[in-house]
PDB file of the backbone (N, CA, C, O) and the ligand in Angstrom, with CONECT records:
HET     ZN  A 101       1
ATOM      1  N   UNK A   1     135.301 168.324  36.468  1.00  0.00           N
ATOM      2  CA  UNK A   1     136.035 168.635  37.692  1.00  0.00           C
ATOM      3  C   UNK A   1     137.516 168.850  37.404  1.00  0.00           C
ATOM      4  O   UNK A   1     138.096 168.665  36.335  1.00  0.00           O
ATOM      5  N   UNK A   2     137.950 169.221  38.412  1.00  0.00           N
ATOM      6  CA  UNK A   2     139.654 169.853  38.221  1.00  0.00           C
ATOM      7  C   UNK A   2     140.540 168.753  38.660  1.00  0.00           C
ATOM      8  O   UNK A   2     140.447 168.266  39.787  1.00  0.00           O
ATOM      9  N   UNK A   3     141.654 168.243  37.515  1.00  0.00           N
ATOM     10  CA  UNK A   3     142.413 167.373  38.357  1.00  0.00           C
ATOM     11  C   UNK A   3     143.470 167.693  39.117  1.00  0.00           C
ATOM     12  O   UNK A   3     144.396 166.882  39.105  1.00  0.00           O
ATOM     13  N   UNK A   4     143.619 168.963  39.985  1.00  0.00           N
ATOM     14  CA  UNK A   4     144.547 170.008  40.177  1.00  0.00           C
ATOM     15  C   UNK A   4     144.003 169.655  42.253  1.00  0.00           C
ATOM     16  O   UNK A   4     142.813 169.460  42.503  1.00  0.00           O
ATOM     17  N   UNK A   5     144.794 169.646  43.119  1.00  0.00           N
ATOM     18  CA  UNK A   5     144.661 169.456  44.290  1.00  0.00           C
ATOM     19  C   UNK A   5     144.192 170.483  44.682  1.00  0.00           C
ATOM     20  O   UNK A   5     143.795 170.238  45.821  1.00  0.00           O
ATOM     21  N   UNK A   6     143.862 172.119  44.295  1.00  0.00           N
ATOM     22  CA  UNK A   6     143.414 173.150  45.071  1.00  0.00           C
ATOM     23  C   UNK A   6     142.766 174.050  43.711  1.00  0.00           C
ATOM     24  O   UNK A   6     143.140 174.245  42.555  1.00  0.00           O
ATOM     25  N   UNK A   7     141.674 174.438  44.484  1.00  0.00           N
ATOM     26  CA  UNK A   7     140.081 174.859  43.789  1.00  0.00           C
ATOM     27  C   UNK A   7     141.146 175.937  43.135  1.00  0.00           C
ATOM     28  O   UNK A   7     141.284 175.736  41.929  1.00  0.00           O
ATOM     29  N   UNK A   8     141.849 176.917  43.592  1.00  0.00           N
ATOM     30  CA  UNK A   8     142.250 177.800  42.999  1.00  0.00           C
ATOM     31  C   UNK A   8     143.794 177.428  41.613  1.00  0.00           C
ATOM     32  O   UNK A   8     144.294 178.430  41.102  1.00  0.00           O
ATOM     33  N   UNK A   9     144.151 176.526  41.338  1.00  0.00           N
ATOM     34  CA  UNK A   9     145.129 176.077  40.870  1.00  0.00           C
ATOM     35  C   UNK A   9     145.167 176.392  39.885  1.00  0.00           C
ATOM     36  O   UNK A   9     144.327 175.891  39.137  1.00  0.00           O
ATOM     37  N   UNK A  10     146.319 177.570  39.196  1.00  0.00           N
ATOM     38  CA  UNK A  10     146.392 178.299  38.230  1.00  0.00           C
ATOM     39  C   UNK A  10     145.639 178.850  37.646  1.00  0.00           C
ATOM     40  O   UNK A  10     145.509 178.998  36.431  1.00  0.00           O
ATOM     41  N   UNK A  11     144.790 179.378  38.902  1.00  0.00           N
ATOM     42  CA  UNK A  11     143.753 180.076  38.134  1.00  0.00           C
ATOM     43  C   UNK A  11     143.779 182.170  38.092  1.00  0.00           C
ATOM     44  O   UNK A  11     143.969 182.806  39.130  1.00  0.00           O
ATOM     45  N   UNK A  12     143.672 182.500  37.440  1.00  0.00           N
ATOM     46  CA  UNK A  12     143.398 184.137  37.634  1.00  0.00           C
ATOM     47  C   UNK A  12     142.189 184.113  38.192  1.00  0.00           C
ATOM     48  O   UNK A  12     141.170 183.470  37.939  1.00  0.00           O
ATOM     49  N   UNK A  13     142.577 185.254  39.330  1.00  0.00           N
ATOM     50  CA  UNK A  13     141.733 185.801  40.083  1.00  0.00           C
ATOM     51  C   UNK A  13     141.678 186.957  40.348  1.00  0.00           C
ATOM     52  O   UNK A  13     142.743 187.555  40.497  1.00  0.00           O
ATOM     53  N   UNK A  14     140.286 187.742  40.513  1.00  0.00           N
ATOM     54  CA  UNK A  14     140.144 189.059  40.529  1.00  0.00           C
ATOM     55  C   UNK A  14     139.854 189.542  42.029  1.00  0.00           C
ATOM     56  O   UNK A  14     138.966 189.284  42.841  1.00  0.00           O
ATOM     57  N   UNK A  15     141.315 190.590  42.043  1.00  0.00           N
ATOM     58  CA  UNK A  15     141.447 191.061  43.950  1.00  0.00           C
ATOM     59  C   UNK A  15     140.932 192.691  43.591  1.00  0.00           C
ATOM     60  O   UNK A  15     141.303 193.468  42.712  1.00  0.00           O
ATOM     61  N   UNK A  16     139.682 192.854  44.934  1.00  0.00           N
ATOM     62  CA  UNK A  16     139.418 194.284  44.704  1.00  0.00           C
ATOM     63  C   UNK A  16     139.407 194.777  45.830  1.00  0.00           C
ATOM     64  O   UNK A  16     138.732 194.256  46.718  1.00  0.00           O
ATOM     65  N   UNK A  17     140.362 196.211  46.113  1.00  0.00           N
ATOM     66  CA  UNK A  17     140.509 197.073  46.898  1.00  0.00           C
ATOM     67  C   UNK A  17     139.085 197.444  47.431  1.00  0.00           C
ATOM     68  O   UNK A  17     138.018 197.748  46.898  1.00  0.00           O
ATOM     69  N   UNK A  18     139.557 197.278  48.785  1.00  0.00           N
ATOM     70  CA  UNK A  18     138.009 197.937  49.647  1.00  0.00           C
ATOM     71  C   UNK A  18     137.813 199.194  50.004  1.00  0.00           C
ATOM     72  O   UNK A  18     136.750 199.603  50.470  1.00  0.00           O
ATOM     73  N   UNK A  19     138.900 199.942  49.794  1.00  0.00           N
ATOM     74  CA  UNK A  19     138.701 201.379  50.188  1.00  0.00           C
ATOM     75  C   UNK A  19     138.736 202.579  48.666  1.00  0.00           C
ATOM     76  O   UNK A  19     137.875 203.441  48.492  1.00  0.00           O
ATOM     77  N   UNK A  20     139.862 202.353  47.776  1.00  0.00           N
ATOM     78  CA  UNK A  20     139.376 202.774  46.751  1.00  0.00           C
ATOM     79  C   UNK A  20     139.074 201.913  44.924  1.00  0.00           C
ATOM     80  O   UNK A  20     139.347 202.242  43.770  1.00  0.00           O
ATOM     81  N   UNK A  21     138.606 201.104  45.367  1.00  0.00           N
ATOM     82  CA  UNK A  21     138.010 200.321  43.930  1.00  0.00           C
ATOM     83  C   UNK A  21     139.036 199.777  43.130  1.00  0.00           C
ATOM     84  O   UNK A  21     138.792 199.124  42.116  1.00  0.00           O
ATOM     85  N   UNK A  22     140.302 200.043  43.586  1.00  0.00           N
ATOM     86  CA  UNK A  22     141.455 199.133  42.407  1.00  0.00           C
ATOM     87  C   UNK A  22     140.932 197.666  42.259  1.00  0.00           C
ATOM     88  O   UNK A  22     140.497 197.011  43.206  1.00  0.00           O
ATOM     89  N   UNK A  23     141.029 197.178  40.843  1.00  0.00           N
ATOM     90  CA  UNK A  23     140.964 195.846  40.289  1.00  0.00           C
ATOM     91  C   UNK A  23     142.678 195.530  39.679  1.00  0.00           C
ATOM     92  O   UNK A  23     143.419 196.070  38.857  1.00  0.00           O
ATOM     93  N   UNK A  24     142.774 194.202  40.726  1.00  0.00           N
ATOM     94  CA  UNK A  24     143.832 193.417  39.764  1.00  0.00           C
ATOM     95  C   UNK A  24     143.465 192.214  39.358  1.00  0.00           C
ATOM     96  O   UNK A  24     142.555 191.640  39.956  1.00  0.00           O
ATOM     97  N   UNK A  25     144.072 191.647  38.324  1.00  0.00           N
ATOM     98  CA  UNK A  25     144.245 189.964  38.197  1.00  0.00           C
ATOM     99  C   UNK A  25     145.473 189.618  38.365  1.00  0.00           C
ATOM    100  O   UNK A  25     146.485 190.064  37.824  1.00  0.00           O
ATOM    101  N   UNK A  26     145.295 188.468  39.458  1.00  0.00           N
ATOM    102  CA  UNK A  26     146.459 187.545  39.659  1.00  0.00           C
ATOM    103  C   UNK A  26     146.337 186.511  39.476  1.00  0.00           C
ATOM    104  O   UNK A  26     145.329 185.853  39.220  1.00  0.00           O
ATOM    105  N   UNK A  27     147.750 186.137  39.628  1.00  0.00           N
ATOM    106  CA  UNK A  27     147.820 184.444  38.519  1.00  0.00           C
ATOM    107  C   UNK A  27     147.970 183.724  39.543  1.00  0.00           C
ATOM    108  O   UNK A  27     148.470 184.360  40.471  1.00  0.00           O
ATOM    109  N   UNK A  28     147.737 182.604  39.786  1.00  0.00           N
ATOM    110  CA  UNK A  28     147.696 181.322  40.868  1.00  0.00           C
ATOM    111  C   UNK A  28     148.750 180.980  39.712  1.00  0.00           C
ATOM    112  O   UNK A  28     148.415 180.966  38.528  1.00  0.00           O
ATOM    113  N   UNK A  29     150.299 180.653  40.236  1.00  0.00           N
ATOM    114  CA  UNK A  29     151.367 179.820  39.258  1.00  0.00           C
ATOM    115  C   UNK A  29     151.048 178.695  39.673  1.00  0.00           C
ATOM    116  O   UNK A  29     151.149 177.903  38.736  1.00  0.00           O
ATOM    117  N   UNK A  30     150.764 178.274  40.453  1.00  0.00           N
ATOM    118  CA  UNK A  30     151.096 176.933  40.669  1.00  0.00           C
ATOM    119  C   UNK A  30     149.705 175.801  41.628  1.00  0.00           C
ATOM    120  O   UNK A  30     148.801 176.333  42.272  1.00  0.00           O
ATOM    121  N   UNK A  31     149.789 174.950  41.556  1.00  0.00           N
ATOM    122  CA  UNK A  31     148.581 174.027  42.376  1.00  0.00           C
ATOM    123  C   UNK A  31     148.926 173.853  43.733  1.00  0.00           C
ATOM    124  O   UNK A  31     149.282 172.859  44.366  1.00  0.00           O
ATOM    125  N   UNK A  32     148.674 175.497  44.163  1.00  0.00           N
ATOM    126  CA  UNK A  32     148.260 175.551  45.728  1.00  0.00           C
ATOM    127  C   UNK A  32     147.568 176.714  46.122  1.00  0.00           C
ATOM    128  O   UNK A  32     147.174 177.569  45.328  1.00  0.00           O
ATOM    129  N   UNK A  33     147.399 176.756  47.500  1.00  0.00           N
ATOM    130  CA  UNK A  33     146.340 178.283  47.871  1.00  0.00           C
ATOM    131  C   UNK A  33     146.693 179.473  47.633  1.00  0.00           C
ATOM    132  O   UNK A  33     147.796 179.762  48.097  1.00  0.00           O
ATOM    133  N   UNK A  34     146.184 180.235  47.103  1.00  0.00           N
ATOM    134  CA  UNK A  34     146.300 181.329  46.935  1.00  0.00           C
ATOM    135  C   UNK A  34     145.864 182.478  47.908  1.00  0.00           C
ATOM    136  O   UNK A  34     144.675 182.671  47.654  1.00  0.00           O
ATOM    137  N   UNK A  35     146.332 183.475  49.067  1.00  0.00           N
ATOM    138  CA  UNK A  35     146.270 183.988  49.909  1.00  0.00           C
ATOM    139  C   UNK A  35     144.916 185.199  49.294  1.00  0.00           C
ATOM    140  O   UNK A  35     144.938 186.032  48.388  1.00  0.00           O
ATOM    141  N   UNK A  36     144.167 184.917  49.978  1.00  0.00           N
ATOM    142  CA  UNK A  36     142.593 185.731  50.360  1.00  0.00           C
ATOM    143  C   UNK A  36     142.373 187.404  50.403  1.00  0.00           C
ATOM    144  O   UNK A  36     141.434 188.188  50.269  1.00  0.00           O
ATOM    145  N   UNK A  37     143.533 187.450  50.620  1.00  0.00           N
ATOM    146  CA  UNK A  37     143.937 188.893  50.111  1.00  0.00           C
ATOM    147  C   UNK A  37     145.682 189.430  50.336  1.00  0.00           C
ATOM    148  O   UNK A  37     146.602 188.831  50.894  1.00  0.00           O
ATOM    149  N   UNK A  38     145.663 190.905  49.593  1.00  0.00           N
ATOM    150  CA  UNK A  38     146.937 191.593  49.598  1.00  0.00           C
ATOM    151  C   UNK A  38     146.767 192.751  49.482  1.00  0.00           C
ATOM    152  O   UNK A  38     145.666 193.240  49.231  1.00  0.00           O
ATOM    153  N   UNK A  39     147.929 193.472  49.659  1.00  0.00           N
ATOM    154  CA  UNK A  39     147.350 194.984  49.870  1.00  0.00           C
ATOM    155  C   UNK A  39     147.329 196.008  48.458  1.00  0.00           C
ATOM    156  O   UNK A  39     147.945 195.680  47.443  1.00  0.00           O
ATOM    157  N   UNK A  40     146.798 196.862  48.520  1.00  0.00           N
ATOM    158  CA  UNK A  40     146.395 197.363  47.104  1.00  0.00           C
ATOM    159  C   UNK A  40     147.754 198.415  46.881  1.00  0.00           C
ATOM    160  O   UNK A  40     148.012 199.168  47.820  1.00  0.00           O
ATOM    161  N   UNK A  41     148.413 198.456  45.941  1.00  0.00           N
ATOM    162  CA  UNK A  41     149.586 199.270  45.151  1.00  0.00           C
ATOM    163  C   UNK A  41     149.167 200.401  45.413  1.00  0.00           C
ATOM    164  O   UNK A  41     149.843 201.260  45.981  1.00  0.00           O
ATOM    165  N   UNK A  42     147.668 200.583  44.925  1.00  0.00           N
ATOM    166  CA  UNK A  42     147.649 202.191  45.090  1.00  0.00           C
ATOM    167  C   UNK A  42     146.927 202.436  46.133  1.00  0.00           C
ATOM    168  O   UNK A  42     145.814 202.614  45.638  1.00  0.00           O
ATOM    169  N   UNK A  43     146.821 202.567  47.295  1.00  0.00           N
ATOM    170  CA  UNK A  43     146.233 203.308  48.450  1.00  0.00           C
ATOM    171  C   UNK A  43     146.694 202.937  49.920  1.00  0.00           C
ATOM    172  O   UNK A  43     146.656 203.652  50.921  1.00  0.00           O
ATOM    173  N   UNK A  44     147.195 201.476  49.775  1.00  0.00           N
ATOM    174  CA  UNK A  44     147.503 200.759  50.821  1.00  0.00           C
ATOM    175  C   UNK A  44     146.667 199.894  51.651  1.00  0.00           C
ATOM    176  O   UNK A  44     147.075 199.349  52.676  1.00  0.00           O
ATOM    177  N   UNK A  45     145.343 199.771  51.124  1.00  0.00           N
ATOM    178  CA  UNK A  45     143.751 199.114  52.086  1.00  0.00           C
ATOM    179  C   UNK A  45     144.380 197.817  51.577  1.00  0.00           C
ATOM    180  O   UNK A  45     145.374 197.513  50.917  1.00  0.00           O
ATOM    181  N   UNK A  46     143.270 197.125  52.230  1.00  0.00           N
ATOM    182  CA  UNK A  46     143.107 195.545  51.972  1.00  0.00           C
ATOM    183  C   UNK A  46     142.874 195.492  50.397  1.00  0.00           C
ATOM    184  O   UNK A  46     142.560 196.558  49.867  1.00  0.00           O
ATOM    185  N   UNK A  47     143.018 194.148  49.446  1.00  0.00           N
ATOM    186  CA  UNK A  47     142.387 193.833  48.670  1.00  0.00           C
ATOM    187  C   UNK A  47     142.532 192.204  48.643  1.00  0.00           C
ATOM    188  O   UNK A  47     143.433 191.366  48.646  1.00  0.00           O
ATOM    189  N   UNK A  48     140.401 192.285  48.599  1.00  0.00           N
ATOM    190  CA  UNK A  48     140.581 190.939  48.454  1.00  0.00           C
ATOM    191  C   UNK A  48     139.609 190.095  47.872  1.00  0.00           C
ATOM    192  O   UNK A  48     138.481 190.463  47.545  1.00  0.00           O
ATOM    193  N   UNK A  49     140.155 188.736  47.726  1.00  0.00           N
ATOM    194  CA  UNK A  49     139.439 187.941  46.665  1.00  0.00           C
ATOM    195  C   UNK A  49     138.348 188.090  46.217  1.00  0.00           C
ATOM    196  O   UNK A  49     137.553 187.731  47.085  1.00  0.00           O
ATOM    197  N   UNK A  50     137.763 188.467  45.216  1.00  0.00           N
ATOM    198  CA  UNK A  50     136.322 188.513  45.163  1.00  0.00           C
ATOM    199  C   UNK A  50     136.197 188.127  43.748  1.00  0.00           C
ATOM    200  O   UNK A  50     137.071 188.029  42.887  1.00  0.00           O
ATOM    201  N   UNK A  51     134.115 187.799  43.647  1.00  0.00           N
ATOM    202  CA  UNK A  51     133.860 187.553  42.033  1.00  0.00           C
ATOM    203  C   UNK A  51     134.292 186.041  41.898  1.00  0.00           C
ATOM    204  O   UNK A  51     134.400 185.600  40.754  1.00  0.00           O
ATOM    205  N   UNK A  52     134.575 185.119  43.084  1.00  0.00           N
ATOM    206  CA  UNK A  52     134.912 183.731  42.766  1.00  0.00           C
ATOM    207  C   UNK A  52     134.691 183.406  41.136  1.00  0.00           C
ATOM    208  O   UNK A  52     135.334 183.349  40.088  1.00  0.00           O
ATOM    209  N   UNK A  53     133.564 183.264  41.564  1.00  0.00           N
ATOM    210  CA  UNK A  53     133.051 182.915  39.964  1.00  0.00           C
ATOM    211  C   UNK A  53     133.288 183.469  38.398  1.00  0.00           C
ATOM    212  O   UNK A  53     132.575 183.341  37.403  1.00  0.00           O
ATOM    213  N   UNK A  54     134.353 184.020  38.554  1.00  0.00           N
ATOM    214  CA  UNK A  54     134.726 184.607  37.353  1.00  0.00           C
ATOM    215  C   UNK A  54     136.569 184.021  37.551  1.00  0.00           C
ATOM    216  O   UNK A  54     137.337 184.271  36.622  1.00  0.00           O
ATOM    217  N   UNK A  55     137.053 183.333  38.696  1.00  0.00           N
ATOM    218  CA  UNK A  55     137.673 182.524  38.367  1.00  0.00           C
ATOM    219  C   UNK A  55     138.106 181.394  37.452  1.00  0.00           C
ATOM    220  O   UNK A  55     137.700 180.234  37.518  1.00  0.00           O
ATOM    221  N   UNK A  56     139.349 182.090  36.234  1.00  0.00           N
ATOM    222  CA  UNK A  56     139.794 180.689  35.529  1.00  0.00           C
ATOM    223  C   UNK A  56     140.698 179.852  35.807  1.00  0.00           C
ATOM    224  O   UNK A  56     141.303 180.124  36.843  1.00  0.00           O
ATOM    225  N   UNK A  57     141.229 178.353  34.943  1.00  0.00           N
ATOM    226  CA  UNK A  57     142.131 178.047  35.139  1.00  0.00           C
ATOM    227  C   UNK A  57     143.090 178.746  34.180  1.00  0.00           C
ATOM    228  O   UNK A  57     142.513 179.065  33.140  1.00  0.00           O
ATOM    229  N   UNK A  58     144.295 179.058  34.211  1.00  0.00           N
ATOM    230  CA  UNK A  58     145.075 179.419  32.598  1.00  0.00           C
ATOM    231  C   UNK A  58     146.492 178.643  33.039  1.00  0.00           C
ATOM    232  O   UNK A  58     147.534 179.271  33.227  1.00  0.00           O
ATOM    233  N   UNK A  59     146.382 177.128  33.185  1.00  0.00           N
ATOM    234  CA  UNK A  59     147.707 176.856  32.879  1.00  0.00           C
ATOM    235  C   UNK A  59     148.543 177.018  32.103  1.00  0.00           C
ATOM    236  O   UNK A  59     149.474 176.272  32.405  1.00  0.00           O
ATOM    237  N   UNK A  60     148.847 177.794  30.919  1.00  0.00           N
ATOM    238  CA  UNK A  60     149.904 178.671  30.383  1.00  0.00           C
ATOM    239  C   UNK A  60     149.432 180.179  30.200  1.00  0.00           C
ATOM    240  O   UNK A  60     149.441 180.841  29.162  1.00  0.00           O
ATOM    241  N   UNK A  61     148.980 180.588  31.591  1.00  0.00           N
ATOM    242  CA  UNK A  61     148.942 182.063  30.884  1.00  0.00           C
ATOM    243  C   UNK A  61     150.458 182.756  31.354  1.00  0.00           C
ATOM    244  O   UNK A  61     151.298 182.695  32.251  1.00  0.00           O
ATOM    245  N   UNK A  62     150.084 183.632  29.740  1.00  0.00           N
ATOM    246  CA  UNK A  62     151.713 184.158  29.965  1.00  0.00           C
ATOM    247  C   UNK A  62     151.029 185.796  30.743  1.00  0.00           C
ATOM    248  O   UNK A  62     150.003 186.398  30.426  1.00  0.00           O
ATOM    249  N   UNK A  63     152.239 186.205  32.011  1.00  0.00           N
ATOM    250  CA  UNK A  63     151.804 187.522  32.352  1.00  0.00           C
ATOM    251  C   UNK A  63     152.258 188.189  31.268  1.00  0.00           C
ATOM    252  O   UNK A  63     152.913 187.876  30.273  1.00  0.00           O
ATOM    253  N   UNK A  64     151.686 189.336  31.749  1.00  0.00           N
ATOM    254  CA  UNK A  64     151.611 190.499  31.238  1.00  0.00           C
ATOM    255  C   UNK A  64     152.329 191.158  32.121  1.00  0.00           C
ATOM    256  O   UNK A  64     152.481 190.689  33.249  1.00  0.00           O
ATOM    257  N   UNK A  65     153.192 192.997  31.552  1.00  0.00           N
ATOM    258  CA  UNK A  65     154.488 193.328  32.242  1.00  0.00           C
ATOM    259  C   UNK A  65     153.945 193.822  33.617  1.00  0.00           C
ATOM    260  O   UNK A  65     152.809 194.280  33.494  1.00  0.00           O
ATOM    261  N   UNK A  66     154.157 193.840  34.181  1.00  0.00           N
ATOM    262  CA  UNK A  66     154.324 194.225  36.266  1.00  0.00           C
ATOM    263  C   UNK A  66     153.297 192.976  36.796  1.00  0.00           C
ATOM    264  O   UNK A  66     153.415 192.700  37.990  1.00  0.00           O
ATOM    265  N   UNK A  67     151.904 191.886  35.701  1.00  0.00           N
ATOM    266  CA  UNK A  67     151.240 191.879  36.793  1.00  0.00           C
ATOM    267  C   UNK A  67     151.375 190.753  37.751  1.00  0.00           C
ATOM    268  O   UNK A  67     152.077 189.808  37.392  1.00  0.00           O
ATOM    269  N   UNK A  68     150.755 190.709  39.023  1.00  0.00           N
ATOM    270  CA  UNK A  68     151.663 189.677  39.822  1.00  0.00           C
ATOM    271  C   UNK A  68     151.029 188.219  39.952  1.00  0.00           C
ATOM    272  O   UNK A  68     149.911 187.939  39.520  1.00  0.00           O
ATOM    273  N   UNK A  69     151.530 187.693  40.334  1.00  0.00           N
ATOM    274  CA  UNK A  69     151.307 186.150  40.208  1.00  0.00           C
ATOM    275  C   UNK A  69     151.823 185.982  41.990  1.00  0.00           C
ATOM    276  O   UNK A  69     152.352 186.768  42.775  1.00  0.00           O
ATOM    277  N   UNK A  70     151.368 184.581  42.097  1.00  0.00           N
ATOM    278  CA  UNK A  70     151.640 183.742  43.192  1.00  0.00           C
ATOM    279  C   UNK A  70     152.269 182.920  43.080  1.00  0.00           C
ATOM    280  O   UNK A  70     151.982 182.093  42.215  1.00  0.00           O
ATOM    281  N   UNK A  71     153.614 182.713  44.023  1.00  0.00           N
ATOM    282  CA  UNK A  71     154.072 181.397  43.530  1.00  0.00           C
ATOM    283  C   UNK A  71     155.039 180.689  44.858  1.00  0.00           C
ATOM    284  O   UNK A  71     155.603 181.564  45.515  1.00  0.00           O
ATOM    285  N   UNK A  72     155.230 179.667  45.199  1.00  0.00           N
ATOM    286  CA  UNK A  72     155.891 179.368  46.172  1.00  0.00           C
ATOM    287  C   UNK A  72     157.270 180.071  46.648  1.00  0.00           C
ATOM    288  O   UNK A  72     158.194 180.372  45.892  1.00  0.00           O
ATOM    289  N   UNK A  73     157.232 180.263  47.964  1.00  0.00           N
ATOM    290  CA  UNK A  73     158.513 181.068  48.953  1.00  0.00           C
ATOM    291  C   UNK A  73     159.640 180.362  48.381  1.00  0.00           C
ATOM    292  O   UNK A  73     159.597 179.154  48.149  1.00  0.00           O
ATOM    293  N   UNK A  74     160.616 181.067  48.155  1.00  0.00           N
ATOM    294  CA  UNK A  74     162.177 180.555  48.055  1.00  0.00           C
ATOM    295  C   UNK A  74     162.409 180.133  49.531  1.00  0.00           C
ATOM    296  O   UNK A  74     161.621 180.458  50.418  1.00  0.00           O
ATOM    297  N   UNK A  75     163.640 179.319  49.779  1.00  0.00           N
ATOM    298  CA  UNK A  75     164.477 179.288  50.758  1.00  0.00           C
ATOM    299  C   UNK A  75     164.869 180.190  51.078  1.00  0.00           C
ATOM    300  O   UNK A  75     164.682 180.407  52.275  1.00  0.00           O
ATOM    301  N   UNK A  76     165.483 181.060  50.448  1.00  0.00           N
ATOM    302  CA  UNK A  76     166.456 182.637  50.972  1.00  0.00           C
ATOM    303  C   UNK A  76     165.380 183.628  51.184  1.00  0.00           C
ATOM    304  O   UNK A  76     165.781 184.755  51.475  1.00  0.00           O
ATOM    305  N   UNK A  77     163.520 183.380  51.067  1.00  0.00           N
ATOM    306  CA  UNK A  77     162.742 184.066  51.418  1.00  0.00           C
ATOM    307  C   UNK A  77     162.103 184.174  52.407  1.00  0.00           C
ATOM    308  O   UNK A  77     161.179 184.978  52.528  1.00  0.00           O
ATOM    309  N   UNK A  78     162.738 182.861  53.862  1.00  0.00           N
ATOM    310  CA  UNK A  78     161.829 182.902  54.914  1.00  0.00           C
ATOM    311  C   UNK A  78     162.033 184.151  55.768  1.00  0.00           C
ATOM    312  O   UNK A  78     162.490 185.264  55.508  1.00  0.00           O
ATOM    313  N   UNK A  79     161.432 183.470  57.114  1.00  0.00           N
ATOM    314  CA  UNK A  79     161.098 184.858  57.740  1.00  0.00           C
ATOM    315  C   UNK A  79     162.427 185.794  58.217  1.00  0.00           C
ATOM    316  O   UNK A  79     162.287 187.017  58.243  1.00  0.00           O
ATOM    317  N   UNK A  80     163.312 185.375  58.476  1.00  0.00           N
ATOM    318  CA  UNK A  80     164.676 185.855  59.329  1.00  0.00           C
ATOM    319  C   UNK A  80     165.493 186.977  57.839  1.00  0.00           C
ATOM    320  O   UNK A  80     165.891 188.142  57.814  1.00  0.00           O
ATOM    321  N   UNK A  81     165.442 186.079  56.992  1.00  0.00           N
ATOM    322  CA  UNK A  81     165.613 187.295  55.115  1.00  0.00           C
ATOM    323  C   UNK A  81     164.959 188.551  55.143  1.00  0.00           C
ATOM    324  O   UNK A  81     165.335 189.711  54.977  1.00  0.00           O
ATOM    325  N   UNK A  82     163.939 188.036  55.382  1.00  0.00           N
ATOM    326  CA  UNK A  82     163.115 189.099  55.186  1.00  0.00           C
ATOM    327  C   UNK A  82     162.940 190.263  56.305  1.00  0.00           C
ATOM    328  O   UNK A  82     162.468 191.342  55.946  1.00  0.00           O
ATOM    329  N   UNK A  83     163.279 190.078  57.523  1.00  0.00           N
ATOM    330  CA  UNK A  83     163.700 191.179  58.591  1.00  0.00           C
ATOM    331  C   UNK A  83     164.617 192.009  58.587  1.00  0.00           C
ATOM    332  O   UNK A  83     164.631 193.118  59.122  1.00  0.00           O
ATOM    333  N   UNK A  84     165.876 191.201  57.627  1.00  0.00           N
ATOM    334  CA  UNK A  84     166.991 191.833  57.227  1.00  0.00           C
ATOM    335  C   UNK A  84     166.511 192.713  55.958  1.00  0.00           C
ATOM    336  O   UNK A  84     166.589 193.903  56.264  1.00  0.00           O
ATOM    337  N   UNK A  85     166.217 192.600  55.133  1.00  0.00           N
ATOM    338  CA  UNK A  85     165.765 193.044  53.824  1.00  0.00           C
ATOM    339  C   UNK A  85     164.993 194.486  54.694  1.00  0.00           C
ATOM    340  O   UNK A  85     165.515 195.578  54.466  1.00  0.00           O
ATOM    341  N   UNK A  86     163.878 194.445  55.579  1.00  0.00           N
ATOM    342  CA  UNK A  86     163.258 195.167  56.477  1.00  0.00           C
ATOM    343  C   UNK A  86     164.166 196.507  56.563  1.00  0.00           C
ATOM    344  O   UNK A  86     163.994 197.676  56.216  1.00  0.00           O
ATOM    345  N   UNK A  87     165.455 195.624  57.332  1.00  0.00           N
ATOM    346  CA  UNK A  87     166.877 196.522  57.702  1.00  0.00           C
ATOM    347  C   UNK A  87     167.121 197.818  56.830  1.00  0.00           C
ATOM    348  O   UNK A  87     167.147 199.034  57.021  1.00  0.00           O
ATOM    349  N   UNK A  88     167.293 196.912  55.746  1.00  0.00           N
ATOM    350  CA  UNK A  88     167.505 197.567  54.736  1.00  0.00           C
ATOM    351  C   UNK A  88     167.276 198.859  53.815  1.00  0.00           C
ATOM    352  O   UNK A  88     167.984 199.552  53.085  1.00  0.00           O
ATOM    353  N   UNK A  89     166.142 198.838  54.152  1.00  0.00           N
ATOM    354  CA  UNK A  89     165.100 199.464  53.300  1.00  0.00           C
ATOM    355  C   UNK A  89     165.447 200.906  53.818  1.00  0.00           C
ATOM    356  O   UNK A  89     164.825 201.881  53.395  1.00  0.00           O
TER     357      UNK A  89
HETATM  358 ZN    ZN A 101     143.114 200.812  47.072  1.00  0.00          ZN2+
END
């Protein structure tokens, strides 16, 4: 068993686009939930968790260049930042 407080805790997981088939792996950084899905880079659909079972743990995996990981919100990242940032764009 895992001595880690959440089933997903540093684990890579494989997110797959529902509309055109993109596969990513993402990294769970840290020992908490990891959000069920995100949207796919290339098309814009949902992508989401799937293949549980091919879930690992890799407490030191090192990424690899662009790919993304999960990891807890900054302070300067809540919601009111991020409307401005919105502004921005
Ligand atoms: Zn897609």
């Amino acid at each position: 068993m895992s001595n880690y407080n959440h089933r997903e805790a540093f684990c890579l997981m494989e997110y797959c686009c529902e509309e055109c088939t993109h596969v990513e792996i993402i990294w769970n950084s840290r020992d908490g939930v990891a959000p069920s899905g995100t949207t796919c880079p290339s098309c814009g659909a949902s992508m989401i968790h799937k293949n549980m079972w091919k879930d690992v743990v890799a407490v030191n995996h090192k990424l690899h260049k662009f790919q993304k990981f999960w990891r807890d919100e900054k302070d300067e990242e809540k919601r009111p930042m991020l409307d401005v940032k919105m502004e921005n764009e």
